[in-house]
Each structure stands twice: as structure tokens, then as C-alpha cells.
C-alpha positions in Angstrom: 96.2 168.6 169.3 98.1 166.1 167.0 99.8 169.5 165.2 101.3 170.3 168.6 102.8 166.8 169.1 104.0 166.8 165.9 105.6 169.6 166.2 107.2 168.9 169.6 108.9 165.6 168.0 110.0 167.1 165.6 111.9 169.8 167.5 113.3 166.6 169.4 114.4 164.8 166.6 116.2 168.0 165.1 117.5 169.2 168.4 118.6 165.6 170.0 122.4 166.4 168.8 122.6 163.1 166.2 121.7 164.7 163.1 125.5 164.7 162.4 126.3 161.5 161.2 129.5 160.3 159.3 129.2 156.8 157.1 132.2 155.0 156.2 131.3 152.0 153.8 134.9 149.8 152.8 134.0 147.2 150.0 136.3 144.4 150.0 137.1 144.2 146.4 140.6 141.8 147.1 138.8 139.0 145.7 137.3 140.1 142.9 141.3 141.6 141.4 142.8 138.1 142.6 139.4 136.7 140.2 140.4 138.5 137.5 144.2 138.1 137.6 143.6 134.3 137.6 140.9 134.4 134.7 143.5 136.7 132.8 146.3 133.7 133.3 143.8 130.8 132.5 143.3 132.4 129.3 146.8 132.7 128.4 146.6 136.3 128.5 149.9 136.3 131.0 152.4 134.2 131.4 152.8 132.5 135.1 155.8 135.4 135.8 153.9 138.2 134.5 150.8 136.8 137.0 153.5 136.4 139.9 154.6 139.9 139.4 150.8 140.7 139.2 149.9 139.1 142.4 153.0 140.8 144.2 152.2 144.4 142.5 148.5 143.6 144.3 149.5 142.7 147.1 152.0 145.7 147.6 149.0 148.0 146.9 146.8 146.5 149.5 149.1 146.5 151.8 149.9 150.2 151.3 146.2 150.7 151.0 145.8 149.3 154.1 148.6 151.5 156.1 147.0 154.4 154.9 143.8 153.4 156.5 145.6 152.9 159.8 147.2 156.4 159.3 143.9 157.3 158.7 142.0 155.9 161.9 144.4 157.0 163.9 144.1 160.3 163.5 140.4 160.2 163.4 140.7 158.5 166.7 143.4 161.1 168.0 141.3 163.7 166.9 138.1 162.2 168.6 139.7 162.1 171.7 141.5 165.7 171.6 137.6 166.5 171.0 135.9 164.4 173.9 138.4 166.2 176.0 137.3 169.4 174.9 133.6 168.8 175.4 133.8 167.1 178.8 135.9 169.9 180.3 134.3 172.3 182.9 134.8 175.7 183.2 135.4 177.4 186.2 134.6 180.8 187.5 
């Protein structure tokens, strides 16, 4: 008895249509190279111009970083759609 239930939720688990499953994890790591830039400068690493010019060369990459990602979601989300379409439409005969 409990073999046949187990085997019925397992067929519902693998057949429910969720086992595909895509993760995106961003880590926010913006404060941690501002951190560093700063504890470079405080230790007279850099001079206040070279941590300007730091700060503006970081800032240009997380803006561009964060273009991409728009790029990126919008074709993700473009692509979603063309495929939710797809799925929904009937075919008649």
C-alpha cells in the first residue's frame, strides 16, 4: 500500500511540469569595491585624483554592468512572451 502511494507522488512530482527551474542570484558587491577604494586612499596608497578617477572608472563599469542587465532582461522577457504566445495558442482543425 504505502509502495503504491509512493510511487503515485512521485510520478506527480516528476510529471507536474516545474522540474525546470532557472535561478538567477545578483550579489551586490558595489559596496564592498567603494570599501576597498577608500581603505586603499586612507592608507596613502592613492592619491585623492588617482581615487577620483577610481571612483568614476567604478562607476562607469556599474553603470555598463547594469545596461547589460537591462539588455539582458529584456530579452528574457521578449523571449518569455514570444513563448507564452506559443503555448497558449490553439490549433484548429
Amino acid at each position: 500500500m504505502e509502495k503504491r502511494l509512493e510511487n503515485r507522488l512521485n510520478t506527480l512530482i516528476d510529471k507536474s511540469g516545474n522540474s525546470d527551474v532557472d535561478l538567477v542570484i545578483n550579489i551586490e558587491t558595489k559596496a564592498i569595491a567603494y570599501s576597498i577604494l577608500c581603505s586603499i586612499y586612507a592608507k596613502g596608497e592613492i592619491n585623492e585624483m588617482e581615487l577620483e578617477r577610481a571612483v568614476k572608472k567604478l562607476d562607469s563599469l556599474i553603470e555598463r554592468d547594469q545596461r547589460k542587465q537591462r539588455e539582458r532582461d529584456h530579452a528574457l522577457e521578449f523571449k518569455n512572451r514570444d513563448f507564452q504566445q506559443r503555448i497558449s495558442r490553439r490549433k484548429w482543425i
